[in-house]
N, C-alpha and C positions, 0 to 999 in steps of 0.2 A: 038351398034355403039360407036366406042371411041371418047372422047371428045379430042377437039386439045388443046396442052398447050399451053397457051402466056409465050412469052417469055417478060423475067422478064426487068426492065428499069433500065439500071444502075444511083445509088444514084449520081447527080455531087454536092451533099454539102457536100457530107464525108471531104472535104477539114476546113472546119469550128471547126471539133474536132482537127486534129493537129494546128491548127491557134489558138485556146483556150489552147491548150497546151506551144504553145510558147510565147502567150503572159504571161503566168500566171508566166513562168520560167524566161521572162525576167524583171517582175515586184520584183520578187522575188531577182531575180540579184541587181536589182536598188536599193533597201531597204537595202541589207545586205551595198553594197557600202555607203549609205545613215549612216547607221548606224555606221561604222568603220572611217568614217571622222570625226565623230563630237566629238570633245574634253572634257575632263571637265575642263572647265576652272576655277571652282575655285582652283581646285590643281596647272593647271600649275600657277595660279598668285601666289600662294603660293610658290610655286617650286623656280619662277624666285623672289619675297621677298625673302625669302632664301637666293638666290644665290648672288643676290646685296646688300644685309644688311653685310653677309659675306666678300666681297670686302670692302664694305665702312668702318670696320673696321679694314680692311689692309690698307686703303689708296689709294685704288684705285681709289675708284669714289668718286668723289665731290658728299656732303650731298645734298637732295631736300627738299624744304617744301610740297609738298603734302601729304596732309594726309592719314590714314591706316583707313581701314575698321574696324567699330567698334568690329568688332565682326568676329572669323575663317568661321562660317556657310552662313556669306553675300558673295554671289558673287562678281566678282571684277571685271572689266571690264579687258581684257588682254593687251590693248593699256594703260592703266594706269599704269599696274604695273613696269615698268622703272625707275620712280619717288615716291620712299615709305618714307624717314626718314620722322620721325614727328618729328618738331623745335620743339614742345612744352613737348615731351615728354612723350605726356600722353598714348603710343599706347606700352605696351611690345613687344620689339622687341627679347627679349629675347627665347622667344616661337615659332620664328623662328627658329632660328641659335643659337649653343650654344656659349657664349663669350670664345673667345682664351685664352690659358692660357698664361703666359710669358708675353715680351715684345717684340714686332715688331723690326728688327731689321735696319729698315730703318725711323723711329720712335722718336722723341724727346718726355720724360717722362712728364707730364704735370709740374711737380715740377722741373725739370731740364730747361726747356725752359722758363718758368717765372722767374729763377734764371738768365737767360743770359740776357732776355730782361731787366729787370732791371738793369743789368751792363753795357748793353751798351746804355739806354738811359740816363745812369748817365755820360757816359762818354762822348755823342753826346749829349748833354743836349742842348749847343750852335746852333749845326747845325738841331737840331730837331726844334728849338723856330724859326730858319730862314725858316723852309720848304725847305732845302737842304737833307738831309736823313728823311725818313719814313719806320716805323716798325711795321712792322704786322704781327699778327701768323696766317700757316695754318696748311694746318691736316699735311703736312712731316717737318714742324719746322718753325723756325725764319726765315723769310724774312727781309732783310735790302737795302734799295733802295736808293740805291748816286746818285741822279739826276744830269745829266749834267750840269744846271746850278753854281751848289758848286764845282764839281770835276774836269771837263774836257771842254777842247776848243771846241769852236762849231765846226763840221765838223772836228775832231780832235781826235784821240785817245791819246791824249797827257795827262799827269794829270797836274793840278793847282796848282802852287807853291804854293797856299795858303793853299791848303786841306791835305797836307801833315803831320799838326799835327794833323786832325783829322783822317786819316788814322794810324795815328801811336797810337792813343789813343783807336782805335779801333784794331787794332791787338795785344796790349796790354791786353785787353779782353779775343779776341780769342785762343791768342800763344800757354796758356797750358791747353789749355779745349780737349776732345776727339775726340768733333764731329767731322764730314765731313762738307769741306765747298766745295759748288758749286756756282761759279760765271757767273752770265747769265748777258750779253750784250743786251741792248732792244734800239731801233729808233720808231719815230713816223714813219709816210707814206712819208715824204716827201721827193720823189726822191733825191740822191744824188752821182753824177758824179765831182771828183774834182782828182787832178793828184796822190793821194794817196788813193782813194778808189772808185770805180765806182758803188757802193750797199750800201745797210740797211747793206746786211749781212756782208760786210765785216767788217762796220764800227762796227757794234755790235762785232763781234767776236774779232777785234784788241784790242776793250776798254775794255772786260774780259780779255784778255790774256793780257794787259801793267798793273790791277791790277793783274794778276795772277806773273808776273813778277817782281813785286812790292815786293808781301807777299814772293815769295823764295828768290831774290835777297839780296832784302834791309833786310827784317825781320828775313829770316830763318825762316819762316815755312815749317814742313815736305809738301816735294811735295804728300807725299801718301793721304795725306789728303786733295789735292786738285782736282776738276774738271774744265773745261772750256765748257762753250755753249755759240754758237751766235744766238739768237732768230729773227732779225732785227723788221718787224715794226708786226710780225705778233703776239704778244702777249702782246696787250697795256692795259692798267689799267687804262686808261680812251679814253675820245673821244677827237678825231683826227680835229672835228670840229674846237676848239679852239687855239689859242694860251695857253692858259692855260694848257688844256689838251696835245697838244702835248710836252710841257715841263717837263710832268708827264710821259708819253711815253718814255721821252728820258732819259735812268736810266742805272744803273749798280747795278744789283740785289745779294747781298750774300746771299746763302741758308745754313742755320744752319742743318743740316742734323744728326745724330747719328751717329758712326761708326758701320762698323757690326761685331759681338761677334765674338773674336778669336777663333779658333778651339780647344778644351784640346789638350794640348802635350803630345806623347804619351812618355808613361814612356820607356826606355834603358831597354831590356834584354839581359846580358850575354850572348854572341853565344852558341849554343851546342856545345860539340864534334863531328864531322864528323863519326870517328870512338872511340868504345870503346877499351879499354885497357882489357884485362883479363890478371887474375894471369898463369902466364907459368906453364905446367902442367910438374909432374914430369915423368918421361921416366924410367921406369927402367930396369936393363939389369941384364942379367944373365952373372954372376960370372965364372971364369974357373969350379971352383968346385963343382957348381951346375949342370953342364954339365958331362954326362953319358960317360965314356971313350966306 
């Protein structure tokens, strides 16, 4: 007597091995993504010192006091690294970025710029002792600051008959030196509407351009070697709070700048010939008598 087969139960957890499959593939996903995000940051802080230690000795970025990690192997924090010069100088910056060679050509020599500011506080010696001009070096050259109160009428782009010998004592100075000078116009904040100017900016930009009108007119200074900007109240050197300070605000700034290096001229060569000449070749002909009757 044959036995009856049972019929077999179909398995419903087989669904559990693909399910352990995809989660394994999608963990796996998650790790490699996990892993290909994360930085090393002590390079890029490295990377990005580098790249702003090399600016800041073009002149781009104004120096920071924060200081450098003692050592290449310490990590840096990546939000730090924006701010690296060390004022004290104890951190080689050198083993960053290698120093340029040459000279910048938007750049005032450190022996060149000391030789000017002492020419011209010798010769503003008066208006320096009054706190009417102030002189100060940054990293692109000599700053020199005629404050409104010695130069020019209030709300005025007009200049002071009185400051007229110290402008001239001052372009005296300048007349046959090389640099570039640039003249920047500055205002405190305080609004200003009157029938010749209705802005900061205009009144900045009129009182560099009456001294820029000044030095070609009256002086004969090359124009090549002049610029004009109007900054109005937006780049003050002090605060605005005061009367004091906005008196400082209110200025007419020359920039001592370098010239940049003329290009080599190039040396004249002698056009070529177009065409050459050859010697004319000789033709020769046959004679009656060499001809065969």
């Amino acid at each position: 007597m044959a036995r009856k087969r049972h019929e077999e139960h179909a398995n419903h957890e087989r669904w559990l091995i693909s399910y352990a499959d995809f989660i394994t593939l999608l963990f796996a996903f998650f790790v490699v993504l996990y892993s290909s995000s994360q930085v090393d940051k002590r390079k890029v802080g490295k990377l990005a010192m580098a790249i702003q230690v090399a600016f800041q000795q073009m002149g781009a970025f104004p120096t920071s006091n924060t200081k450098l990690p003692l050592s290449e192997s310490e990590p840096m924090p990546f939000q730090d690294v924006q701010a690296i010069e060390n004022v004290s100088r104890s951190q080689d910056l050198q083993r960053f970025v290698q120093p340029q060679d040459g000279s910048l050509s938007n750049a005032v020599l450190p022996g060149q710029i000391r030789g000017i500011q002492e020419a011209i506080e010798k010769a503003l010696a008066p208006e320096i002792s009054r706190h009417v001009v102030d002189i100060k070096q940054q990293r692109e050259g000599l700053v020199i600051s005629l404050r409104e109160m010695g130069f020019f009428e209030s709300g005025s782009a007009t200049m002071r008959r009185s400051s007229a010998d110290a402008v001239e004592r001052l372009v005296n100075v300048l007349r046959d030196r090389p640099e570039m000078l640039r003249i920047e116009g500055h205002t405190d904040n305080v609004p200003i509407h009157n029938a010749h100017f209705k802005s900061n900016w205009e009144l900045s930009t009129a009182r560099a351009m009456e001294l820029l009108r000044i030095f070609i007119v009256d002086y004969k200074l090359a124009p090549e070697r002049l610029t004009v900007s109007g900054y109005g109240e937006y780049h003050p050197v002090d605060s605005n709070d005061t009367p004091e300070g906005r008196g400082h605000n209110r200025r007419v700034d020359i920039v001592v700048i370098s010239s940049p290096p003329k290009p080599p001229k190039a040396t004249a060569e002698p056009p070529k010939p177009l065409v050459t000449q050859k010697e004319p070749t000789e033709i020769k002909t046959n004679s009656p008598a060499d001809v065969d009757p």
